[in-house]
N, C-alpha and C positions, 0 to 999 in steps of 0.2 A: 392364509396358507392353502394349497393346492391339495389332493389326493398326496398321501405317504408324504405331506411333510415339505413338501415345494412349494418353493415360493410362488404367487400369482406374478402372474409378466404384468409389468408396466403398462399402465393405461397411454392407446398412441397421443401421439402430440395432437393437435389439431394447427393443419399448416395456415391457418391466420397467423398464428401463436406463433408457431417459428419466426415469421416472417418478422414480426414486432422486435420478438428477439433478436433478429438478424441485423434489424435498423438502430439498436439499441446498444447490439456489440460491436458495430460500424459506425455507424456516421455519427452515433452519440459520443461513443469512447475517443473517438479521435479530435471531436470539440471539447472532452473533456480536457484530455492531454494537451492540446491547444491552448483552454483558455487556465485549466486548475495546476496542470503540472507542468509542462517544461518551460512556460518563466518563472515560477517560484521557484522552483530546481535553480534555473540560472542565476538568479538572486542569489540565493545560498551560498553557491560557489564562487559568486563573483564572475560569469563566467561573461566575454562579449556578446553570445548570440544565443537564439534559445533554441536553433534547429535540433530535429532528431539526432545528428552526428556529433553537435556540438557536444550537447547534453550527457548524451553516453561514453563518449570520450571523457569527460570529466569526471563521471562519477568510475572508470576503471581506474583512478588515482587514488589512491588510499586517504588523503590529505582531502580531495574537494568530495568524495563521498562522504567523511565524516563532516563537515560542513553542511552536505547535503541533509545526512540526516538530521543533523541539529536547526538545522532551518524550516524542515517542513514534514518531520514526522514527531519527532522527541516531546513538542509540548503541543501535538496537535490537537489533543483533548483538554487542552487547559481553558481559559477564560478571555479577555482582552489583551492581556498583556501578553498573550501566546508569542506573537513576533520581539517585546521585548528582550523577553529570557533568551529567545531564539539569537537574537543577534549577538547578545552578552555572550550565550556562548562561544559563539562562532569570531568577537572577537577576542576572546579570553585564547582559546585553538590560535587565531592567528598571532598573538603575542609570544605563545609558549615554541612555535615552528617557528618563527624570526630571531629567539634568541639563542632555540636550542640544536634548527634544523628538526624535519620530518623524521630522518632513520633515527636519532636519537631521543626522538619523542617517542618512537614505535619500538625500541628496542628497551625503555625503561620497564621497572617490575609492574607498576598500577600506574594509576592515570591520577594520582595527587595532585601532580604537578596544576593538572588544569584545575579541578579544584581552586587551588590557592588562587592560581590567576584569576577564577570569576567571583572569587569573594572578594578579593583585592578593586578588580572591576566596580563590583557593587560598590564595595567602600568610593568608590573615586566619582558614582555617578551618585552618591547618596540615597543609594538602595540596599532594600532588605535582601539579602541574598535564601533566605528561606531553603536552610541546607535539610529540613524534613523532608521540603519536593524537591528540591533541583540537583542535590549530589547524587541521587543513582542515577538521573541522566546524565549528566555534566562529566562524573568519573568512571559510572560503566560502561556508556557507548567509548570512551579511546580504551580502555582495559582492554573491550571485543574485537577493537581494531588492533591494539597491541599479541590480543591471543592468535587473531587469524595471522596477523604479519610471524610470530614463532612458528605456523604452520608451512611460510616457505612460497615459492611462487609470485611473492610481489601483489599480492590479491586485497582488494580493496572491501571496504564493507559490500556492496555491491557486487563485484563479483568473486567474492565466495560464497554469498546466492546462485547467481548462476554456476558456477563450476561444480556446485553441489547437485544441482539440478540434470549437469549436463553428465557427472559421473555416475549417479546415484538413482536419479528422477524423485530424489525424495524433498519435501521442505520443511516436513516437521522439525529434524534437528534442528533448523536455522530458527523456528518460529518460539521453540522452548527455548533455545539461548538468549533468544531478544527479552522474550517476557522475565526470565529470569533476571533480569537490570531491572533492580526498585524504580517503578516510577513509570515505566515502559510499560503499557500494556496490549492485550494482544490486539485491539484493534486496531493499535499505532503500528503492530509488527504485522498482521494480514496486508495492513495499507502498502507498507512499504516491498515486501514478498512481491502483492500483487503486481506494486510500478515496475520493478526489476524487471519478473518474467514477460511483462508486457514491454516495458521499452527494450530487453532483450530478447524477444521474439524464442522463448526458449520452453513456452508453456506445453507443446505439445510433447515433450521431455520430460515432463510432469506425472509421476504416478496418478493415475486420478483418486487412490484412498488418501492423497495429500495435496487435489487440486483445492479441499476445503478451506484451506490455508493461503487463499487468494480471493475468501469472499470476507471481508471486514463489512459488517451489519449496519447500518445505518436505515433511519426511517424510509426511507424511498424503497430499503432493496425489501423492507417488510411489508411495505407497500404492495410492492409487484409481484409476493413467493404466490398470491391466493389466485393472480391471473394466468400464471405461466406456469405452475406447478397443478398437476391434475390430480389433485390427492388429497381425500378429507381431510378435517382438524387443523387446519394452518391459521386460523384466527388468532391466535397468542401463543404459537409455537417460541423457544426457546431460540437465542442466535446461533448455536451451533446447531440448529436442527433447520437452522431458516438457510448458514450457509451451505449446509449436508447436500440439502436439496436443490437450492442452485447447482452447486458443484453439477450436479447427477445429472439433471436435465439443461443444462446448456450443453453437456456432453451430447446427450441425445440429440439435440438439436444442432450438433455439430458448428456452435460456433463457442468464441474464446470465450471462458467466465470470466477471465481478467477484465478481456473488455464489457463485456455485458456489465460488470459491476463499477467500472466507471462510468459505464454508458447512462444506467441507472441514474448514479448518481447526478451525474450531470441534467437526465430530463427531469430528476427533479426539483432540482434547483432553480436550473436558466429556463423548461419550460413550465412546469406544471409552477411552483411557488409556492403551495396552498396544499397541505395533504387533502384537504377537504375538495379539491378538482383533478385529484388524482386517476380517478377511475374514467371521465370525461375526458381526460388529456390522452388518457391511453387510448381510448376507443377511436381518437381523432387518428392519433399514431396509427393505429391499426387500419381506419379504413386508407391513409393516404399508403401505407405499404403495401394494399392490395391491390392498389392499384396498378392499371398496366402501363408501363413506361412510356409509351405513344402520350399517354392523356396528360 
C-alpha cells in the first residue's frame, strides 16, 4: 500500500509480454475454436457444417444448445467414457422432442421426463446409468433450459448468456445457476461462459469484476499466470486467484481473456505437449512475435 492507504499502481507490462499475449489471444484462440470447439459443437447438434455462422445459429435454438451443452461441456471433466454419457444424453433429449415436440418439453414442471429416457437408454444399451453422476446433469441442464424458456423471449441456453451480458454486463448470475446443477462444476460453467461470449463477440459488454468467470483453470493457464502476470507469489496460487489475475492483466494488455484462455490452452496442447517445455516454447513464441513482419 501507498502513503494514507493507496493502493501501489500496477507494475507496467513489458511489451514482449503483450505481444505473446496478443499471439495467444489471436492466432492461438482461433486454432483453438478451429480445431477444439466449432466441430465438437457441430457434432453435438448434429449440425451440417462447423462454420462460425453455422455454429451460432444453432446454438440460438433452445433444442441444439441444450445438445450442445450435453455434448461437450456436462461431462467434460469426466473420464473415457465422457462422449458416451454425452451421446446417451443427447439421444435420450432427441427421443423425448420426437415424441413430445420442443415447446412441450420446455414448458413441462422438471426435466424427469429425460431422466427416464436415459435410464431406459441405458437399460436398452446394457448400461449402468449411474444416477449419483449423471441425473443432476441429465435433469438439471433441461430444468435451466425449462426455467429460462418461463422467462420469455424464446432464448436458448446460450443466449440467455448473452442477453444477460448485453442487459446487464454481468455473468455471475449465469455461472452460480450452472454450478448450482449437481454434477456441473464451475470449471464446466467458466468453459462454457467463456465459448458463448467468445463465439458471440459480446465480451467487451462484460463487467470486468465478472470477466473472471471466463477464465476456467487448466494446467497450461497456471503455467503462463508466472510469465505474464508481474507480481510476486504465483507459484501455487489458488484457481480463482490465477483466474483473478488473468482476467486483470489481459485487460491491461487490452486483448480478449476469452481468447487468451483458449489461446493458452490450445499452445499447450498442439504446441508445447510437455509442461516440462513450457517455459522454452514460450520463449520461442516470444521471440518469433518480436519479430518484424518483413523477416
Amino acid at each position: 500500500m501507498g502513503p494514507r492507504g493507496e493502493r501501489e499502481p500496477s507494475p507496467p507490462l513489458d511489451p514482449l509480454v503483450v505481444g505473446v499475449m496478443r499471439k495467444l489471444a489471436t492466432h492461438m484462440a482461433e486454432r483453438y475454436a478451429h480445431d477444439f470447439l466449432l466441430g465438437r459443437l457441430r457434432r453435438s447438434m448434429a449440425l451440417g457444417t462447423d462454420d462460425l455462422e453455422t455454429v451460432t445459429a444453432g446454438l440460438e435454438n433452445p433444442y441444439f444448445a441444450l445438445r450442445a451443452f450435453f455434448g461437450h461441456y456436462a461431462y467434460a471433466r469426466r473420464g473415457k467414457d465422457r462422449d458416451e454419457i454425452a451421446s446417451l444424453s443427447n439421444e435420450a433429449l432427441s427421443r423425448l422432442v420426437s415424441e413430445r415436440g420442443m415447446d412441450d418439453v420446455l414448458t413441462a414442471p422438471d426435466g424427469v421426463a429425460l431422466w427416464t429416457g436415459f435410464e431406459t437408454l441405458c437399460k436398452e444399451r446394457g448400461r449402468k446409468s449411474l444416477e449419483a453422476q449423471n441425473r443432476g446433469p441429465v435433469q438439471g441442464m433441461l430444468e435451466l433450459a425449462q426455467e429460462i424458456h418461463r422467462l420469455g423471449g424464446g432464448l436458448s441456453l446460450a443466449t440467455w448468456v448473452v442477453d444477460g451480458v448485453e442487459r446487464t454486463g454481468r455473468l455471475e448470475p449465469q455461472h452460480l445457476r450452472i454450478v448450482d446443477i449437481r454434477g456441473v462444476g464451475p470449471k464446466s460453467a467458466s468453459t462454457f461462459l467463456r465459448d458463448m461470449v467468445w463465439l458471440f463477440d459480446v465480451e467487451e459488454r462484460v463487467d470486468p469484476s465478472d470477466r473472471i468467470f471466463l477464465q476456467p483453470v487448466d494446467r497450461w493457464l497456471r503455467a503462463v499466470v508466472q510469465y505474464v502476470v508481474p507480481e510476486p507469489d504465483l507459484e501455487e496460487p489458488a484457481d480463482w486467484i490465477v483466474a483473478g489475475k488473468i482476467a486483470k492483466y489481459t485487460r491491461r494488455a487490452g486483448v480478449s481473456g476469452a481468447g487468451f484462455n483458449m489461446g493458452v490452452t490450445y499452445f499447450g496442447q498442439r504446441v508445447v505437449g510437455k509442461p516440462e517445455a513450457f517455459a522454452d516454447a514460450l520463449r520461442a513464441l516470444a521471440s518469433a512475435s518480436a519479430r518484424p513482419p518483413y523477416e
